[in-house]
VOGU-3710 file (C-alpha; in Angstrom, 3 decimals, decimal comma):
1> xxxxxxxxxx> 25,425/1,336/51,865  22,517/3,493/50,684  20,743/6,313/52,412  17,262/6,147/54,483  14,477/8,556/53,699  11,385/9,047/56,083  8,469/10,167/53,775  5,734/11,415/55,415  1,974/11,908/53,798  -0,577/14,550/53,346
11> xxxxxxxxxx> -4,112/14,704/53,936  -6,288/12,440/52,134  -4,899/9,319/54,447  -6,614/9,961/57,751  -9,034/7,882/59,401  -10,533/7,103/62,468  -8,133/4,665/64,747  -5,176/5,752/63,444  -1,911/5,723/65,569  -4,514/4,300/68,472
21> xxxxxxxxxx> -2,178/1,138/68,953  0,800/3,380/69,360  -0,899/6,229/71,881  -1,718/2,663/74,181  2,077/0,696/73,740  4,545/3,589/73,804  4,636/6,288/76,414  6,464/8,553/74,221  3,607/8,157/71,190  0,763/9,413/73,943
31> xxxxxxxxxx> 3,176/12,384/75,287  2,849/13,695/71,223  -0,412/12,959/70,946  -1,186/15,003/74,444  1,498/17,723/73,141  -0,826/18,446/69,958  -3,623/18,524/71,880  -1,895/21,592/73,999  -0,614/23,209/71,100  -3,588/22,936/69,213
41> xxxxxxxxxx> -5,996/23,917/71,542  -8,305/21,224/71,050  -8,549/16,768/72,028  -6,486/15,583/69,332  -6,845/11,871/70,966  -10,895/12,181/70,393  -10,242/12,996/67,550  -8,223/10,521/66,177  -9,699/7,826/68,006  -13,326/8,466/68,818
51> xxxxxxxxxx> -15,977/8,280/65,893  -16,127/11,642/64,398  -16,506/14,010/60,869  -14,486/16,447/62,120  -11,300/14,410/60,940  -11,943/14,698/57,286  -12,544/18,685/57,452  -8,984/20,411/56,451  -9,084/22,313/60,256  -8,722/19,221/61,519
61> xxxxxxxxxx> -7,493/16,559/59,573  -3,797/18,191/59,675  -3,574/18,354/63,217  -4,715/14,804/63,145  -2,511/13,142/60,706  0,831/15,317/62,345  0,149/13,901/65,456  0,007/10,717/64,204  2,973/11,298/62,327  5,317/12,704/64,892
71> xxxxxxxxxx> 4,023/9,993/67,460  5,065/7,503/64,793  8,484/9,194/64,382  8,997/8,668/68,036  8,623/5,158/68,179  10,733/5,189/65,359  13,507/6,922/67,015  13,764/4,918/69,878  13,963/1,706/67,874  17,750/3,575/66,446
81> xxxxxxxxxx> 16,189/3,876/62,913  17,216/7,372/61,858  16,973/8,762/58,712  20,093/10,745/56,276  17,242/12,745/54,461  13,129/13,491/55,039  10,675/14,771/52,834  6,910/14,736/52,837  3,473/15,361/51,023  2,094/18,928/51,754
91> xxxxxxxxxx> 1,284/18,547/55,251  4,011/15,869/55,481  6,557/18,436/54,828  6,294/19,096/58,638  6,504/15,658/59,800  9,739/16,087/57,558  10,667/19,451/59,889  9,733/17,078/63,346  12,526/14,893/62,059  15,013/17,074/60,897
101> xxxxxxxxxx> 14,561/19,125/64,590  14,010/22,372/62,247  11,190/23,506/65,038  10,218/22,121/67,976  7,250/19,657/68,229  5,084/22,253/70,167  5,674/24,767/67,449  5,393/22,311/64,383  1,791/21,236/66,138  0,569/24,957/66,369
111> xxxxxxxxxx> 1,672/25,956/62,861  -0,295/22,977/61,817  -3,328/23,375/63,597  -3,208/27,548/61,961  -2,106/26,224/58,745  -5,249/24,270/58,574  -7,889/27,079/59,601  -6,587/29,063/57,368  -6,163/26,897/54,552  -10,341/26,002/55,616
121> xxxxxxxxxx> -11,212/29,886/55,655  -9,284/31,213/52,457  -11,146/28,000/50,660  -13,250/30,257/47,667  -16,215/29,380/46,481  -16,056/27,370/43,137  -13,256/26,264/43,432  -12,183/22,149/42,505  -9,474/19,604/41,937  -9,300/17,059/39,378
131> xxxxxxxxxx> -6,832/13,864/39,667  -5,242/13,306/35,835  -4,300/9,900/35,229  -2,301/8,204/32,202  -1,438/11,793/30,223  2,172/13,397/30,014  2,756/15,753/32,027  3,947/18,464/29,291  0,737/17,905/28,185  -1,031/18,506/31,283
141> xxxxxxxxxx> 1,217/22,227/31,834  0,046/23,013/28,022  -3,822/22,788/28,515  -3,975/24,704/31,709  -2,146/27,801/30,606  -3,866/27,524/27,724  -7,230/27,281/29,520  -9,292/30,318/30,378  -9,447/30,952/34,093  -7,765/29,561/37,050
151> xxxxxxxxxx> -6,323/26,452/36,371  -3,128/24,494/37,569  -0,846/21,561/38,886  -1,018/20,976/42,173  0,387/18,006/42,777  3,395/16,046/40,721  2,485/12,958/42,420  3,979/9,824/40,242  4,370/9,247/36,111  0,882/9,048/35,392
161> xxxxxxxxxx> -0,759/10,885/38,200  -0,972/14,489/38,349  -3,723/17,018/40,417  -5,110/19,769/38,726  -6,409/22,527/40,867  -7,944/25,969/40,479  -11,662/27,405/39,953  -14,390/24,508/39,321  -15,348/25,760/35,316  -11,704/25,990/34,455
171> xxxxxxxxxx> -10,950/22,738/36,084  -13,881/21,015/34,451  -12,570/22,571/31,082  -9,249/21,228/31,183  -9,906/18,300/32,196  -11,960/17,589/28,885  -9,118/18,741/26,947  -6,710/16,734/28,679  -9,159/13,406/28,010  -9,569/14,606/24,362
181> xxxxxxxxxx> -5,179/14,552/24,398  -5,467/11,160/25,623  -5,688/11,317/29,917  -6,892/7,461/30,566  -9,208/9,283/33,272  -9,591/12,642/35,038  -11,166/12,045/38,357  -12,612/15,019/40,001  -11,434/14,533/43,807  -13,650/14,750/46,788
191> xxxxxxxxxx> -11,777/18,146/48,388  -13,235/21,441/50,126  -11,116/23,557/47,890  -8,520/24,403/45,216  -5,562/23,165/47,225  -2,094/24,459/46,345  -3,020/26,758/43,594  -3,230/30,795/43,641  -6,930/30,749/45,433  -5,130/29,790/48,460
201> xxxxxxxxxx> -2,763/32,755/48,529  -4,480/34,535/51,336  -3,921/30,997/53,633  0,015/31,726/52,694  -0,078/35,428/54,092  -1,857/34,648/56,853  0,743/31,658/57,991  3,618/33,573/57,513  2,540/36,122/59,374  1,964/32,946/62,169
211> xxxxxxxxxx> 5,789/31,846/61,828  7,249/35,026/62,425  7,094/34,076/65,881  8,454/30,262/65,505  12,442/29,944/66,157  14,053/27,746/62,845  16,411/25,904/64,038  19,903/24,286/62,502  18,501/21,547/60,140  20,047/18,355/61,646
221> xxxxxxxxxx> 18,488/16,127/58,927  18,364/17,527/55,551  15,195/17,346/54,126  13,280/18,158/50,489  11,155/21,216/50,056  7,601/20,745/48,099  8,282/23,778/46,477  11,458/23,250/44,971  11,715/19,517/44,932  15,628/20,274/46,847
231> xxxxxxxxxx> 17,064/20,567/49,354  16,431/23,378/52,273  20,326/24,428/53,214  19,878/27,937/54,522  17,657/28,312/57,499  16,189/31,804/56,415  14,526/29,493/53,567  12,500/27,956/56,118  9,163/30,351/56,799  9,271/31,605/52,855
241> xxxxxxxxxx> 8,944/28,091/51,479  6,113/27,353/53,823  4,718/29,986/53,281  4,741/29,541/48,864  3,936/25,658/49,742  -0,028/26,587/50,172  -0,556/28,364/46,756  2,230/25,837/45,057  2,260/23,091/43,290  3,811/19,998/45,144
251> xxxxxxxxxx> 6,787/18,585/43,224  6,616/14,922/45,000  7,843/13,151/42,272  10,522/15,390/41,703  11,106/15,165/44,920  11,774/11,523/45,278  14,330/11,559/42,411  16,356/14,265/44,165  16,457/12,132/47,323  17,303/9,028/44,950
261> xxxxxxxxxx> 20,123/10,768/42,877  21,809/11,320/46,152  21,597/8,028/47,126  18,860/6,992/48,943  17,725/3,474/48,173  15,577/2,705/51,359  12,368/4,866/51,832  9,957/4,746/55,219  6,662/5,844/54,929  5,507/7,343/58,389
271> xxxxxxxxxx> 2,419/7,468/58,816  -1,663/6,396/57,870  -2,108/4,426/54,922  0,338/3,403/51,519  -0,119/6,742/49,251  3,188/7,355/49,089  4,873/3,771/48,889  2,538/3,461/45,823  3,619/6,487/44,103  7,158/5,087/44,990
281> xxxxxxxxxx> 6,581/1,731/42,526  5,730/4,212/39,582  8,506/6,412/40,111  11,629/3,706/40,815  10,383/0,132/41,537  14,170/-0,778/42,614  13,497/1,228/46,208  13,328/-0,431/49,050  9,962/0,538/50,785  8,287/0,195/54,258
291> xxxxxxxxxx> 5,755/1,263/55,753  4,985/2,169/59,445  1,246/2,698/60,069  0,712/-0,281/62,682  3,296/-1,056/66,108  3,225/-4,517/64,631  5,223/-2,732/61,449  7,472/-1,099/64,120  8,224/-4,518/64,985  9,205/-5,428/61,477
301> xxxxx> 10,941/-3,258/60,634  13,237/-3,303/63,612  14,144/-7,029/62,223  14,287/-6,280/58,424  16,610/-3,190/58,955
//
């Protein structure tokens, strides 16, 4: 039999409502919910549930969608659906250390909420990301070293999709050459800064200086780091790859193929939304994928698996 990933997502999939079905049916879901409101200092249940803007600025919207996450995870749990490896999206990557028990939820919660003030404060002015679609990604690595200025991946998301990031004018200018080489579209994405690129460098510093005080525990899951697209085996890696996964490129696609040449042939996506169970068709259609976003897809999944 093959192995079960959880895959967890990043911001971009947050909206108001979600994980609102699971805070009202499962006592465990509101206990996370009113955990990373403690840790976080602030009413993580408003926010998630309660009209707002707040949820789609970066100080907030990774609180939001870890909560959701680790409430999800819960429910989950207690169904008996565990998982032989974890990986996730940027900010998933900690929904991915809530499952492997690598920190304690309090701890993965106030990381988070730091991660994203200071991922909101270092964001420079200028400073853009692009989505390339339909171009090879050799290509892609080509035009932004060759382009003048700050420009590079961020994201490895799928074949066919990758993010560029790095200073507005040298974003804009590689993404012309990359249409002139034959992108099928570049599609400048609606973000308050040059996520994951070398801009963000002061976020890093400032985070690791945050985790010196987080214990790491044993890793009782294995999961995949963003930053090396394997897996984390010594404990000491922990805080260093978190702290290169702000100013990094995310290698999600590599990351799926690790987790797939090992084995795994069923993949859970835990979480808001389908972002990663799409990137998932365009990367190995013969996966098995599910996705938990509603309690009704608890439910299904309980008979399916």
């Amino acid at each position: 039999m093959g192995k079960t990933a959880f895959m967890f997502p990043g911001q971009g999939a947050q909206y108001v409502g979600m994980g609102l079905d699971f805070y009202e049916q499962i006592p465990v879901c509101r206990d996370m919910f009113d955990l990373a409101g403690r840790a976080g200092g602030l009413d993580v249940a408003a926010l998630c549930f309660e009209e707002n803007e707040q949820i789609h600025i970066t100080e907030y919207t990774q609180i939001a969608m870890l909560a959701t996450e680790v409430a999800i995870l819960k429910a989950v749990e207690e169904k008996g659906i565990k998982p032989d490896v974890t990986g996730g999206l940027s900010l998933g990557e900690y929904g991915a250390l809530a499952a492997g028990g690598v920190m304690s939820e309090e701890d993965v919660f106030r990381i988070v909420r730091k991660r994203g003030i200071y991922m909101q404060e270092a964001v420079p002015e200028g400073g853009a990301m692009t989505a390339v679609l339909g171009l090879n990604t050799d290509v892609i690595e080509k035009i932004c070293a060759e382009t003048a200025g700050t420009v590079s991946i961020a994201n490895y998301n799928c074949p066919g999709q990758i993010v560029i990031t790095g200073e507005a004018a040298a974003v804009a200018a590689a993404a012309e050459e990359m249409t002139a080489a034959g992108a099928k579209r570049c599609v400048p994405l609606k973000v308050s800064g040059p996520f994951h690129s070398a801009m963000l460098a002061g976020a890093g510093e400032k985070l690791a200086k945050e985790l010196e005080s987080v214990e790491i525990r044993e890793i009782q899951v294995p999961y995949i780091a963003n930053v090396t697209a394997d897996y984390v085996r010594d404990t000491a890696d922990v805080k260093p790859l978190l702290q290169k996964q702000v100013s990094s490129p995310v290698r999600w696609q590599q990351s799926v193929e690790r987790m797939i040449a090992d084995g795994a042939d069923t993949f859970i996506e835990i979480g808001p939304g389908r972002t990663l169970s799409g990137f998932m068709r365009k990367i190995n259609r013969d996966m098995k994928v599910y996705n938990v976003e509603k309690v009704e897809d608890l439910d299904k999944l309980n008979e399916l698996l």
